[in-house]
PDB file of N, H, CA, C and O in Angstrom:
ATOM      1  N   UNK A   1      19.141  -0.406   7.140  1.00  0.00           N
ATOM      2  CA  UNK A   1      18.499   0.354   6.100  1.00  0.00           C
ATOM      3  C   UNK A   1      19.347   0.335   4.832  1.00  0.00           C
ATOM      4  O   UNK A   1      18.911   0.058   3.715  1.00  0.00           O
ATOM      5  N   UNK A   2      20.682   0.680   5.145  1.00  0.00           N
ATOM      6  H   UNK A   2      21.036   0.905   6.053  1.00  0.00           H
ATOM      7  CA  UNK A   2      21.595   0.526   3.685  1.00  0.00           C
ATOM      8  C   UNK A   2      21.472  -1.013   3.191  1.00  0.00           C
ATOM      9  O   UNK A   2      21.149  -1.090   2.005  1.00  0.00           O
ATOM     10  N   UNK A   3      21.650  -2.187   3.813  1.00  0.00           N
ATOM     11  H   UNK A   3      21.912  -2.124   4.776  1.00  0.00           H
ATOM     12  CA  UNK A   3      21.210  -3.498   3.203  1.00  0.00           C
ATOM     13  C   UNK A   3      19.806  -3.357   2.148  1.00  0.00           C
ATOM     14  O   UNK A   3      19.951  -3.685   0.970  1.00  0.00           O
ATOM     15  N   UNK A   4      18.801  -2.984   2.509  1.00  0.00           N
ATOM     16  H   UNK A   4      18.684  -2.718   3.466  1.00  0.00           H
ATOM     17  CA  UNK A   4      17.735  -3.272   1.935  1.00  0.00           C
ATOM     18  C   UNK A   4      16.982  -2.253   0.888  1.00  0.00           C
ATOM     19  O   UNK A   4      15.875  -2.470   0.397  1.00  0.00           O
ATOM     20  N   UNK A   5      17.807  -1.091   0.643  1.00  0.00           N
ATOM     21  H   UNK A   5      18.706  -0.914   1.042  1.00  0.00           H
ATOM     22  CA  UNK A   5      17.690  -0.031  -0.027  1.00  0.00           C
ATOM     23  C   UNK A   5      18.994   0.302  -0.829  1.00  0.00           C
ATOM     24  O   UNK A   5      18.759   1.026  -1.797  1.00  0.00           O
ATOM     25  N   UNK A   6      20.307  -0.044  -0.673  1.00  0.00           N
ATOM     26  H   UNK A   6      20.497  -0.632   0.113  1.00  0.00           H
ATOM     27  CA  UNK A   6      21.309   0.010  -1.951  1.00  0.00           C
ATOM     28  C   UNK A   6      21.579   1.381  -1.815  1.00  0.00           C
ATOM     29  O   UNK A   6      22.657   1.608  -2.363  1.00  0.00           O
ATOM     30  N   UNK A   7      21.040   2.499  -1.286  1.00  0.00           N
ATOM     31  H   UNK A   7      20.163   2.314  -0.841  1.00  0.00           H
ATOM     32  CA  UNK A   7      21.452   3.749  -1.369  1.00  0.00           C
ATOM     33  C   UNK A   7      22.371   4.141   0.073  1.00  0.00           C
ATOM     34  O   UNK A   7      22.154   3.853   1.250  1.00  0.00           O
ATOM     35  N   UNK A   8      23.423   4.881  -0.541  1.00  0.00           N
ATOM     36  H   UNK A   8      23.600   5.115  -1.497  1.00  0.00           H
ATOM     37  CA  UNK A   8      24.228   5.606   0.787  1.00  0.00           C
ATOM     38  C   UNK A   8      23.960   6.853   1.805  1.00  0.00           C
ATOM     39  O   UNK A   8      24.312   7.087   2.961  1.00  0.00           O
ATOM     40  N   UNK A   9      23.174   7.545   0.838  1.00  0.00           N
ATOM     41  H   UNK A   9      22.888   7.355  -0.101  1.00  0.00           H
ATOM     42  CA  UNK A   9      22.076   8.329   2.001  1.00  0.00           C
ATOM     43  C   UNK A   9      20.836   8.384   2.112  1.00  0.00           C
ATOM     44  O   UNK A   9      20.251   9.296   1.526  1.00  0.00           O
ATOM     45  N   UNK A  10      19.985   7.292   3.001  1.00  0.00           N
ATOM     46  H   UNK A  10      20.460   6.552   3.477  1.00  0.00           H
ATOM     47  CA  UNK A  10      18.562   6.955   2.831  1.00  0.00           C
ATOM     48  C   UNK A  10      18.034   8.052   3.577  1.00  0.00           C
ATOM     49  O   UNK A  10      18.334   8.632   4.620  1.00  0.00           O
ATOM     50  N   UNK A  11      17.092   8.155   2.645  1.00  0.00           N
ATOM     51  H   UNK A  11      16.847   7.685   1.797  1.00  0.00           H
ATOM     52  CA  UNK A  11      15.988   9.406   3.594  1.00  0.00           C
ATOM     53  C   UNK A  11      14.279   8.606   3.823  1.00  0.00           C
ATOM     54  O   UNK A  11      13.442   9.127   4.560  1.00  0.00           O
ATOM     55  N   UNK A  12      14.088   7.664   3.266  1.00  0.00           N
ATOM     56  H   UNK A  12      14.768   7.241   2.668  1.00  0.00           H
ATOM     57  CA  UNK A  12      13.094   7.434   3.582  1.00  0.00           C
ATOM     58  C   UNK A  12      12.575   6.685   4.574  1.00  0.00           C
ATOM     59  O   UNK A  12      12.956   5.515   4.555  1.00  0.00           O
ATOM     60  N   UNK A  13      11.595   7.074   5.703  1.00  0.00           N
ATOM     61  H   UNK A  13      11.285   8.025   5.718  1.00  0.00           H
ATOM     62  CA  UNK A  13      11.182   6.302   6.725  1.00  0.00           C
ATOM     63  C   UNK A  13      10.916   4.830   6.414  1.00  0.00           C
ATOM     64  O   UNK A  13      10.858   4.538   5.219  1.00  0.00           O
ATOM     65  N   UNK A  14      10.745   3.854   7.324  1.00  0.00           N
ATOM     66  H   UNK A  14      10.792   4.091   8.294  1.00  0.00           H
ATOM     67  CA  UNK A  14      10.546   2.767   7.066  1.00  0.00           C
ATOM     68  C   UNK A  14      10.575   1.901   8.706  1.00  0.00           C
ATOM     69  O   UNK A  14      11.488   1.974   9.529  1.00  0.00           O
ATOM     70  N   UNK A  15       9.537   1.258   8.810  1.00  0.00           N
ATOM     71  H   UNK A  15       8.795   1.198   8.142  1.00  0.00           H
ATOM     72  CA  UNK A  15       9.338   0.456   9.551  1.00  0.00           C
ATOM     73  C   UNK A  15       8.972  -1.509   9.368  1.00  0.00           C
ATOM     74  O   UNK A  15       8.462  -2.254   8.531  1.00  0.00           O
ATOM     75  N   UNK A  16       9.565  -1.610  10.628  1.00  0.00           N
ATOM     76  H   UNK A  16       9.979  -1.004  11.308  1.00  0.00           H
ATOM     77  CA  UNK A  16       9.146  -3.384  10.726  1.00  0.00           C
ATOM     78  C   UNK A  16       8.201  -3.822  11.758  1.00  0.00           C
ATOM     79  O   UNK A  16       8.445  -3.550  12.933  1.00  0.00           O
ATOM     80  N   UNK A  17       6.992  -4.570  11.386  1.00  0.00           N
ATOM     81  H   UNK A  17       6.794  -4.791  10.431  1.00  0.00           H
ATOM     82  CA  UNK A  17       5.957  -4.164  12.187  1.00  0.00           C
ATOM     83  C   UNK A  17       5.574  -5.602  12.286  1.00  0.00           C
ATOM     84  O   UNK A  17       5.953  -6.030  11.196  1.00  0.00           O
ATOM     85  N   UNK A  18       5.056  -6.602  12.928  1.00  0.00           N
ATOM     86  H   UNK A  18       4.748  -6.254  13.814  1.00  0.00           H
ATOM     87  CA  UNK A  18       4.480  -7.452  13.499  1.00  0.00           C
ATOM     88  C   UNK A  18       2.987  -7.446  13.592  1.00  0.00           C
ATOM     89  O   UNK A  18       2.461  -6.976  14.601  1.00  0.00           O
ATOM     90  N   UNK A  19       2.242  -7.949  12.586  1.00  0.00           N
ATOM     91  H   UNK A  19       2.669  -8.331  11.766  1.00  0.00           H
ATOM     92  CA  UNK A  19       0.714  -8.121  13.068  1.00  0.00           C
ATOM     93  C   UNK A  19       0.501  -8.934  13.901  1.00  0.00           C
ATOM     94  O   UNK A  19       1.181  -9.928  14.157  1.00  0.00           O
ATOM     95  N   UNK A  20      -0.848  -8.439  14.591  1.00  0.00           N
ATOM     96  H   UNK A  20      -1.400  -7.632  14.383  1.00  0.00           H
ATOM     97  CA  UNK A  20      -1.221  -9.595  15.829  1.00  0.00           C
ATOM     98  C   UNK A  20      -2.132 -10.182  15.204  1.00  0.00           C
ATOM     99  O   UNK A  20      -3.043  -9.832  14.454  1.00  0.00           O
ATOM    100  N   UNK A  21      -1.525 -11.712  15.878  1.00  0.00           N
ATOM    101  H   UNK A  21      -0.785 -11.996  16.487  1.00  0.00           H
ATOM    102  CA  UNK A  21      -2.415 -12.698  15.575  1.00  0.00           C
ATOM    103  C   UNK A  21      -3.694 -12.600  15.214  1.00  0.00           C
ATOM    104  O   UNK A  21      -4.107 -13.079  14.158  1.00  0.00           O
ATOM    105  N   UNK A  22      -4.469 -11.942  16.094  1.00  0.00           N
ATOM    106  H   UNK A  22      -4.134 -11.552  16.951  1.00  0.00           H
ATOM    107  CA  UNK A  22      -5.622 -11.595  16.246  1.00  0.00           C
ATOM    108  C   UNK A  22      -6.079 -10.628  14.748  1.00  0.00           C
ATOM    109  O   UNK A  22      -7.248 -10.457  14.401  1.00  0.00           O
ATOM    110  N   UNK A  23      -5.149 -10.207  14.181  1.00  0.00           N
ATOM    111  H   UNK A  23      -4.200 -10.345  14.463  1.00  0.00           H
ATOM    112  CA  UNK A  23      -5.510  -9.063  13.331  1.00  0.00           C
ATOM    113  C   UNK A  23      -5.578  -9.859  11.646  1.00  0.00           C
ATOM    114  O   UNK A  23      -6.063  -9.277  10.675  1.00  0.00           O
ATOM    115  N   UNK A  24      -4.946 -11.369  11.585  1.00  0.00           N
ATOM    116  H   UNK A  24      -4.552 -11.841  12.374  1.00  0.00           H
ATOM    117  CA  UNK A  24      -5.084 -11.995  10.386  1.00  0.00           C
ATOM    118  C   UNK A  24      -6.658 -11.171   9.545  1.00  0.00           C
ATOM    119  O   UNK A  24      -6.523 -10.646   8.440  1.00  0.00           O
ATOM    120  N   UNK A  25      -7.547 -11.180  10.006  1.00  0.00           N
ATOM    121  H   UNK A  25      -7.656 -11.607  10.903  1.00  0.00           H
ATOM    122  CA  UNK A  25      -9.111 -10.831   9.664  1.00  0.00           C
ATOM    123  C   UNK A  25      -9.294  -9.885   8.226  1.00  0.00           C
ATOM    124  O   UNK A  25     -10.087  -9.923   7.285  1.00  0.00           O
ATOM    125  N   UNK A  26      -7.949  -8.898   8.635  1.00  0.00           N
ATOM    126  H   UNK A  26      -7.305  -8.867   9.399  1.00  0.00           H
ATOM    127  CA  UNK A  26      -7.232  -8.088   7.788  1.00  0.00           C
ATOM    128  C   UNK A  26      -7.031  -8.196   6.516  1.00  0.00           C
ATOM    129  O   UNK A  26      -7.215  -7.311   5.680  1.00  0.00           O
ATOM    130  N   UNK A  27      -6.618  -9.369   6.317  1.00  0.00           N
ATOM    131  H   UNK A  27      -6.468 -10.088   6.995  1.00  0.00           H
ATOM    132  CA  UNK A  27      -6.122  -9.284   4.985  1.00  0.00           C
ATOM    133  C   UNK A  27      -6.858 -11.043   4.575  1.00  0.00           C
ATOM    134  O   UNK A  27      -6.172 -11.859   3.958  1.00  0.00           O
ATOM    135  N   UNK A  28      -7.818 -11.262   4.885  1.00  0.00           N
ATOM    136  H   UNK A  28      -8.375 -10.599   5.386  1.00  0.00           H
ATOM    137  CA  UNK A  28      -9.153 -12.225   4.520  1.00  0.00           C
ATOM    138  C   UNK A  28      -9.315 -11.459   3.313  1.00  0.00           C
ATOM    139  O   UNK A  28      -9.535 -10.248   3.309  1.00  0.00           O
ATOM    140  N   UNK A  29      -9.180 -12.325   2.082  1.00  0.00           N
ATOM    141  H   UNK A  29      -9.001 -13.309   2.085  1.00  0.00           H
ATOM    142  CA  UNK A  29      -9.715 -12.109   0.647  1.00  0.00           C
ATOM    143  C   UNK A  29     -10.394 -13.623  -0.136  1.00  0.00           C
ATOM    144  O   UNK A  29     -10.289 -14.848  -0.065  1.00  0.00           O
ATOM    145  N   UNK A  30     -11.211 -12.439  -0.976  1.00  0.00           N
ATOM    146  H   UNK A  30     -11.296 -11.444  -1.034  1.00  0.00           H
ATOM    147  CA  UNK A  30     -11.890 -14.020  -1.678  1.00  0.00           C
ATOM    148  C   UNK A  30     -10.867 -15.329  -2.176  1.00  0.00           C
ATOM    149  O   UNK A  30      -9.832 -15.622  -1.579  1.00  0.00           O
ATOM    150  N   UNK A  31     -11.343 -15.989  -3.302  1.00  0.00           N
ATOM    151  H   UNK A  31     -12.185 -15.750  -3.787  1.00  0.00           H
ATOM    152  CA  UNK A  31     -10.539 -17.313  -3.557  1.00  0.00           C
ATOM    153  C   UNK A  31     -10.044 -16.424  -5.444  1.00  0.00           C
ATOM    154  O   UNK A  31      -8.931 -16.712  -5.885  1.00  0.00           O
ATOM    155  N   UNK A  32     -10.503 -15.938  -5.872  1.00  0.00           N
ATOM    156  H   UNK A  32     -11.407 -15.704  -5.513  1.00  0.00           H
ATOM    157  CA  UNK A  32      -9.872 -14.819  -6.751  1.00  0.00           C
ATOM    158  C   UNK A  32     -10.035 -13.389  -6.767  1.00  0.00           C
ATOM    159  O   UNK A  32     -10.753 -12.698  -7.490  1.00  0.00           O
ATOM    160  N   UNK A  33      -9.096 -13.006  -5.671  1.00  0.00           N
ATOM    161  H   UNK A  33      -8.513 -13.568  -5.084  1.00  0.00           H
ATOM    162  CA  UNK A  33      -9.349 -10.995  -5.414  1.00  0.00           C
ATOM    163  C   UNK A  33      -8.770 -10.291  -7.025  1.00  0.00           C
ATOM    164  O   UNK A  33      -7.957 -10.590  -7.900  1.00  0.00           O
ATOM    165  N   UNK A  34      -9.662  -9.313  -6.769  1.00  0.00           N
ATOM    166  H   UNK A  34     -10.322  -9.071  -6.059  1.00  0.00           H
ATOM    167  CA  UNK A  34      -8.961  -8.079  -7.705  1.00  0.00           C
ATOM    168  C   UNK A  34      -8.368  -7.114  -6.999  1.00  0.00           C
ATOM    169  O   UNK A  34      -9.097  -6.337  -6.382  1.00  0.00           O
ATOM    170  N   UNK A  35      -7.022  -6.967  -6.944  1.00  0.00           N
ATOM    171  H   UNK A  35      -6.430  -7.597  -7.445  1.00  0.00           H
ATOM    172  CA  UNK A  35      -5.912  -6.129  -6.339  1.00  0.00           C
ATOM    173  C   UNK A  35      -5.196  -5.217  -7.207  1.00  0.00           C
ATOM    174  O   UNK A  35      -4.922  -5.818  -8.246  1.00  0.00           O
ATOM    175  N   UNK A  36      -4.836  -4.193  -7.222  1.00  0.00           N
ATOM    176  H   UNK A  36      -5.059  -3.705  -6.378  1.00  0.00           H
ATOM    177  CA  UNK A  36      -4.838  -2.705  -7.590  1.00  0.00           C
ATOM    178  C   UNK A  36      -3.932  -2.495  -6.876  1.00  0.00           C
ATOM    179  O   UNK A  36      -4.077  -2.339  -5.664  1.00  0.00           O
ATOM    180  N   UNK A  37      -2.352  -2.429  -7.721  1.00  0.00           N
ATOM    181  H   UNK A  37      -2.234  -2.555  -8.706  1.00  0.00           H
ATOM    182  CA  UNK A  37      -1.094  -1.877  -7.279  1.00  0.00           C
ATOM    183  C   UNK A  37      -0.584  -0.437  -8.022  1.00  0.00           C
ATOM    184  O   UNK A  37      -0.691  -0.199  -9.225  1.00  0.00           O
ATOM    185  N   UNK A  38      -0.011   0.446  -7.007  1.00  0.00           N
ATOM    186  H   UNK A  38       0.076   0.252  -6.030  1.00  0.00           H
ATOM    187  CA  UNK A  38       0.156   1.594  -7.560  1.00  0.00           C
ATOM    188  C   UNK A  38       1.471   1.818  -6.784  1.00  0.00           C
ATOM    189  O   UNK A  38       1.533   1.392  -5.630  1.00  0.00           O
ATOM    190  N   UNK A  39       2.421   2.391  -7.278  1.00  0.00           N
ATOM    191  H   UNK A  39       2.371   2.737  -8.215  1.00  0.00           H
ATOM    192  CA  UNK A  39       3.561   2.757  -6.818  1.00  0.00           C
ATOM    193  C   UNK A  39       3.902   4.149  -7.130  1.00  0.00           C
ATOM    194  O   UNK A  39       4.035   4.623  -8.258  1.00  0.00           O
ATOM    195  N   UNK A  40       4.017   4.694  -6.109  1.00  0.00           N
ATOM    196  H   UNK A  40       3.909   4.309  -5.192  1.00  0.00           H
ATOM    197  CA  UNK A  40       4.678   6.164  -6.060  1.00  0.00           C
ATOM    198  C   UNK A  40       3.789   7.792  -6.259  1.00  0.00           C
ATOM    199  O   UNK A  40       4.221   8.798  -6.821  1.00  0.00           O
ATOM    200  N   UNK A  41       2.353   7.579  -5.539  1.00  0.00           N
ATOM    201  H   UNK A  41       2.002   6.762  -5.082  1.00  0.00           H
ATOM    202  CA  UNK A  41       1.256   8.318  -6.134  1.00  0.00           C
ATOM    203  C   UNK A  41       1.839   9.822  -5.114  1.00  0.00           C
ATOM    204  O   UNK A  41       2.108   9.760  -3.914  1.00  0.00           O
ATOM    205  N   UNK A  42       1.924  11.108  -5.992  1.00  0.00           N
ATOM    206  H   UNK A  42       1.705  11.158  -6.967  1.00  0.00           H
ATOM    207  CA  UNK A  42       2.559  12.064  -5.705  1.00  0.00           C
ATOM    208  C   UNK A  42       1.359  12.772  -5.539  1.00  0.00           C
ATOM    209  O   UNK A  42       1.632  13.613  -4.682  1.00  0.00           O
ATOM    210  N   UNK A  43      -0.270  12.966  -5.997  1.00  0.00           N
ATOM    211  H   UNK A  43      -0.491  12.283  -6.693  1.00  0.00           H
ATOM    212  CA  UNK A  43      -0.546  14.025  -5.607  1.00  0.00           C
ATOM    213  C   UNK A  43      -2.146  13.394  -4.751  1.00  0.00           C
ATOM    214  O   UNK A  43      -2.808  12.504  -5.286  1.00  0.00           O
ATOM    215  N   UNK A  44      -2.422  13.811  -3.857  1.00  0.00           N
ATOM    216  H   UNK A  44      -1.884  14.533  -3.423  1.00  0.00           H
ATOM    217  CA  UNK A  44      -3.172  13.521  -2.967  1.00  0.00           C
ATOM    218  C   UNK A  44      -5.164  13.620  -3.891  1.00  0.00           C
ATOM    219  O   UNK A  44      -6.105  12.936  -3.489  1.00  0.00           O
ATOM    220  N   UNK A  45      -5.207  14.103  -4.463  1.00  0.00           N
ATOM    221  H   UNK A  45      -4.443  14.659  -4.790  1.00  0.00           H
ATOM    222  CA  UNK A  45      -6.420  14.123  -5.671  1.00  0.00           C
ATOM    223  C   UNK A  45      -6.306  12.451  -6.557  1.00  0.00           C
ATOM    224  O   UNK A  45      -7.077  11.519  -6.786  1.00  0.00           O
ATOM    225  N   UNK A  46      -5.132  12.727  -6.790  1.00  0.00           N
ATOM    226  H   UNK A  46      -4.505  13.485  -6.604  1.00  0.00           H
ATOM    227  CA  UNK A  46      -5.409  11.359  -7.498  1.00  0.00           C
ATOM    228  C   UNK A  46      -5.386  10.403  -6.565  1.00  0.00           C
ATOM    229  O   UNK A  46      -6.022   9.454  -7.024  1.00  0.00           O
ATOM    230  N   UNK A  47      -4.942  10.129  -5.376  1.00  0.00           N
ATOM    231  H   UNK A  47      -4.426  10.900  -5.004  1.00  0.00           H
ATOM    232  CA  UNK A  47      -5.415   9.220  -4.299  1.00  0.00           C
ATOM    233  C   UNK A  47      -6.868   9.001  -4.009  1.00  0.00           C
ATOM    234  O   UNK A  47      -7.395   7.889  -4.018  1.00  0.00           O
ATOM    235  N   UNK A  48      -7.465  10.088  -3.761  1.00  0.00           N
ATOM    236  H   UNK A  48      -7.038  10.992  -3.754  1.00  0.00           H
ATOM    237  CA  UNK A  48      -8.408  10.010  -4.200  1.00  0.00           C
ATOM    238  C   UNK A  48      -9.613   9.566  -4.619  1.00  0.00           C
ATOM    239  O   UNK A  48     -10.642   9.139  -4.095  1.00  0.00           O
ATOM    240  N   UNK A  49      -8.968   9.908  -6.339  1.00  0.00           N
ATOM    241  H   UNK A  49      -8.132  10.254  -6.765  1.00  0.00           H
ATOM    242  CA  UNK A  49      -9.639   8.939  -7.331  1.00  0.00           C
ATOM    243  C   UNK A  49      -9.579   7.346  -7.141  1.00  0.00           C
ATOM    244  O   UNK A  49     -10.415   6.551  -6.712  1.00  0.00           O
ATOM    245  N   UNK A  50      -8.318   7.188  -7.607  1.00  0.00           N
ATOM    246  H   UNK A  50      -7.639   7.834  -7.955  1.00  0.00           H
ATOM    247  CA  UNK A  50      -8.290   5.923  -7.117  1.00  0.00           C
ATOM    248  C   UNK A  50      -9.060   5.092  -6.475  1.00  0.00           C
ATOM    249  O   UNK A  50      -9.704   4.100  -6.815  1.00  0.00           O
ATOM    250  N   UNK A  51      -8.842   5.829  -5.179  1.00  0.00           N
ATOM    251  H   UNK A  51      -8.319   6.635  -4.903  1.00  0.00           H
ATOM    252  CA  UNK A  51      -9.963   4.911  -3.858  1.00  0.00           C
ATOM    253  C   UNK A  51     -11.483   4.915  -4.129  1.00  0.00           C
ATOM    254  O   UNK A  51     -12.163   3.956  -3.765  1.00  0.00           O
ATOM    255  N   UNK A  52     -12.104   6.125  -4.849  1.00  0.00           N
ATOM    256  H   UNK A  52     -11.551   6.904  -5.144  1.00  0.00           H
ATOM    257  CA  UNK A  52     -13.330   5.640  -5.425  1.00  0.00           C
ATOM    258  C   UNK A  52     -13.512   5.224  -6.502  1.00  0.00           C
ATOM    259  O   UNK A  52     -14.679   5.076  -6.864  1.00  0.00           O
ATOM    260  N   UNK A  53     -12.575   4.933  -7.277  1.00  0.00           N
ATOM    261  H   UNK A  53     -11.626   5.054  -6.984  1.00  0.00           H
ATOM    262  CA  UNK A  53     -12.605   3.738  -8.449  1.00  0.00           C
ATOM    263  C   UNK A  53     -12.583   2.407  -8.106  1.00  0.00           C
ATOM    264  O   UNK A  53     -13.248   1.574  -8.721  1.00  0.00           O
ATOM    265  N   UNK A  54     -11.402   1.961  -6.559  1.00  0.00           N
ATOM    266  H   UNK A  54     -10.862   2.638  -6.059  1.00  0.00           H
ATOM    267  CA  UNK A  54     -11.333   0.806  -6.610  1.00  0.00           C
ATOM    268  C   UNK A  54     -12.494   0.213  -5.710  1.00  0.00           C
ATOM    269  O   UNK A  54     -12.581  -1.012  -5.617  1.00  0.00           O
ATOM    270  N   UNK A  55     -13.417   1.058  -5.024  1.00  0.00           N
ATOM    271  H   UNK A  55     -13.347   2.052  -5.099  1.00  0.00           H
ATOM    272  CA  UNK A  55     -14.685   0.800  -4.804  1.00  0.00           C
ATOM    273  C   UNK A  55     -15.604   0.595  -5.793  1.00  0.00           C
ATOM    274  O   UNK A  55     -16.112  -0.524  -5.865  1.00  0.00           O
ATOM    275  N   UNK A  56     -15.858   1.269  -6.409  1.00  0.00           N
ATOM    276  H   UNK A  56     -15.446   2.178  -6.350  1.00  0.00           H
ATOM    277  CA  UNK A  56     -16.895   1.513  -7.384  1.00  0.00           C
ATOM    278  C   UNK A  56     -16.253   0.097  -7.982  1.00  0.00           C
ATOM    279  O   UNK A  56     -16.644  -0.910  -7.393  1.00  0.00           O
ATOM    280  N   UNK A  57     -15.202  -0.131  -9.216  1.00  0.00           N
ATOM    281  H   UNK A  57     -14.885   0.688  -9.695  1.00  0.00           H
ATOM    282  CA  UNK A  57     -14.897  -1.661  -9.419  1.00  0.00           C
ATOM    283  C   UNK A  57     -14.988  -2.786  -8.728  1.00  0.00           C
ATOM    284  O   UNK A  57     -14.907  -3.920  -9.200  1.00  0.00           O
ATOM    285  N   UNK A  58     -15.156  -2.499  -7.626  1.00  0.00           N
ATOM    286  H   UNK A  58     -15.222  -1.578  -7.242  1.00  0.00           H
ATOM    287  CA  UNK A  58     -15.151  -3.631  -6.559  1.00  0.00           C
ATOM    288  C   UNK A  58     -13.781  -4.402  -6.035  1.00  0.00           C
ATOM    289  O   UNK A  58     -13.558  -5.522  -5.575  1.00  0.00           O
ATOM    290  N   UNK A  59     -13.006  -3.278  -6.327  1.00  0.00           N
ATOM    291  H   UNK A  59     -13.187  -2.368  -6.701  1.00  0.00           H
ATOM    292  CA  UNK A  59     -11.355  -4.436  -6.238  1.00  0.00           C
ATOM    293  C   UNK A  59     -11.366  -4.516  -4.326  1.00  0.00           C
ATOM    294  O   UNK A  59     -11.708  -3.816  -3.373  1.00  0.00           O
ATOM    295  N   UNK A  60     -10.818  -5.704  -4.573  1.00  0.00           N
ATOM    296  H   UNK A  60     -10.540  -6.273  -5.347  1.00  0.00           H
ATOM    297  CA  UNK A  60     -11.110  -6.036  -2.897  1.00  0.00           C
ATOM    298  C   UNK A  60      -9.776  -5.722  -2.035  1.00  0.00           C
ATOM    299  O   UNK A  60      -9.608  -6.085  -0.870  1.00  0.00           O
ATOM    300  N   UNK A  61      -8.712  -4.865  -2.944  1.00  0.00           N
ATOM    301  H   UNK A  61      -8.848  -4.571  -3.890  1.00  0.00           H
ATOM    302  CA  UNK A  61      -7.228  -4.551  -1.719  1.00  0.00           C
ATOM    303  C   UNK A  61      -6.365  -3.807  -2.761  1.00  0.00           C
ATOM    304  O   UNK A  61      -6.096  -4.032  -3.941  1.00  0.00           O
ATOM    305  N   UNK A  62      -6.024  -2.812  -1.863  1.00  0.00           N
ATOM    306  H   UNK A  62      -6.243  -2.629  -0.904  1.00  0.00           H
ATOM    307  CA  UNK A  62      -5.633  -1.461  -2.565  1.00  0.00           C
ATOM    308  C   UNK A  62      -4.144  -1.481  -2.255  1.00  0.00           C
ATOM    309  O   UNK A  62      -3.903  -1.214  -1.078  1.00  0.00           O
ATOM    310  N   UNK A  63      -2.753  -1.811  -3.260  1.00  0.00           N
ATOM    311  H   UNK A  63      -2.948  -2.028  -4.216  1.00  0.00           H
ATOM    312  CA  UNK A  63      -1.468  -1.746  -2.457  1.00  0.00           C
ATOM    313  C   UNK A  63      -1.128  -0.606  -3.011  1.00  0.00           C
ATOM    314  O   UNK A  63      -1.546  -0.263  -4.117  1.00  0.00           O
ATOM    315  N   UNK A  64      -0.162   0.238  -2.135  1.00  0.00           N
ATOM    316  H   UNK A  64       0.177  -0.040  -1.236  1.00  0.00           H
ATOM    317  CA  UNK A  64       0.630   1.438  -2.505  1.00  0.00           C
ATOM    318  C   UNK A  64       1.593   1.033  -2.038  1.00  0.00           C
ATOM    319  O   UNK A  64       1.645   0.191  -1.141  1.00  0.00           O
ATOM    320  N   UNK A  65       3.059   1.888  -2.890  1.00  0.00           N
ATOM    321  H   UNK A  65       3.017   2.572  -3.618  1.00  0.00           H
ATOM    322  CA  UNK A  65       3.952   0.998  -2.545  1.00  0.00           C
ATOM    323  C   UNK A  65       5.249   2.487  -3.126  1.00  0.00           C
ATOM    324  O   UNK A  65       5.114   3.275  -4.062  1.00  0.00           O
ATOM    325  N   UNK A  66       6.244   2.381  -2.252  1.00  0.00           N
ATOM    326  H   UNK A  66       6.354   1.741  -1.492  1.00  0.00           H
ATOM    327  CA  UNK A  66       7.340   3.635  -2.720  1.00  0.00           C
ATOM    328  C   UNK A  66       7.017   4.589  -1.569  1.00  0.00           C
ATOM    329  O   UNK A  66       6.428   4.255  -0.541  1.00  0.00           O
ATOM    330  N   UNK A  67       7.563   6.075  -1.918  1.00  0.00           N
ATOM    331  H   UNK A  67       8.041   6.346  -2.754  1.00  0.00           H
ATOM    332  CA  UNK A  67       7.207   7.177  -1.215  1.00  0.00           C
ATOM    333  C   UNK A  67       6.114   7.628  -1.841  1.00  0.00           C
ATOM    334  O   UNK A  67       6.232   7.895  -3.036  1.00  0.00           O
ATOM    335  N   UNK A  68       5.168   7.764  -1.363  1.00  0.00           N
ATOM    336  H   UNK A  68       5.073   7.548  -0.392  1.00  0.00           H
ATOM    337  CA  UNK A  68       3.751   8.218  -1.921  1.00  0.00           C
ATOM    338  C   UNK A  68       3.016   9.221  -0.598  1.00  0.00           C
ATOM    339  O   UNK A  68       3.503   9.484   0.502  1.00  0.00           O
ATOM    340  N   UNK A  69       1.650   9.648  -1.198  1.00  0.00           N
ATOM    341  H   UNK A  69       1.254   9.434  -2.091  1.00  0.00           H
ATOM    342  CA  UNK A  69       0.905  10.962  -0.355  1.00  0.00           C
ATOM    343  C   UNK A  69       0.814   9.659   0.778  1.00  0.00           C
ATOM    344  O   UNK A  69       1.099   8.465   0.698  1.00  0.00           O
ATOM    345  N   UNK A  70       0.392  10.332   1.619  1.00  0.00           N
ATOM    346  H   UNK A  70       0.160  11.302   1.684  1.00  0.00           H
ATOM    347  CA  UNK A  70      -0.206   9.414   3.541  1.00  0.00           C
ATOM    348  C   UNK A  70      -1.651   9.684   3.086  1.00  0.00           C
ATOM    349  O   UNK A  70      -2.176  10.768   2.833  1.00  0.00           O
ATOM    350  N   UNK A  71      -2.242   8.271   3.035  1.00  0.00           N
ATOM    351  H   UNK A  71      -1.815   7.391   3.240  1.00  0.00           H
ATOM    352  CA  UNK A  71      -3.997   7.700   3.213  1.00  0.00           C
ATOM    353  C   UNK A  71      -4.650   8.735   4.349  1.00  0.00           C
ATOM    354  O   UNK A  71      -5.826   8.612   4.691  1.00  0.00           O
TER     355      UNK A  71
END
């Protein structure tokens, strides 16, 4: 955890996870997606929003990324 984060007292969870084969299906996107990156969303309303914006736009994959609210 200290390798990959630079800080001397990490508090944030973090896992290493292995998709199954079987699960590629997942992340099937067109031949030009619209993807919607957000880093660090603190209040659970604006999550939200978001998610029915990036429907309503049609964006086809939603990344969050940092310590943010839980989906």
């Amino acid at each position: 955890m200290n390798d990959l984060n630079g800080k001397e007292d990490t508090s944030e969870p973090m896992a290493v996870i292995k998709i199954k084969d079987n699960a590629n299906h997942v992340n099937e996107l067109p031949d030009n997606p619209m993807i919607a990156w957000f880093d660090r969303l603190s209040n659970n309303g604006n999550l939200g929003t978001l998610l029915r914006s990036c429907d309503a736009f049609g964006i086809n994959k939603l990344i969050i990324t940092g310590y943010a609210v839980d989906i």
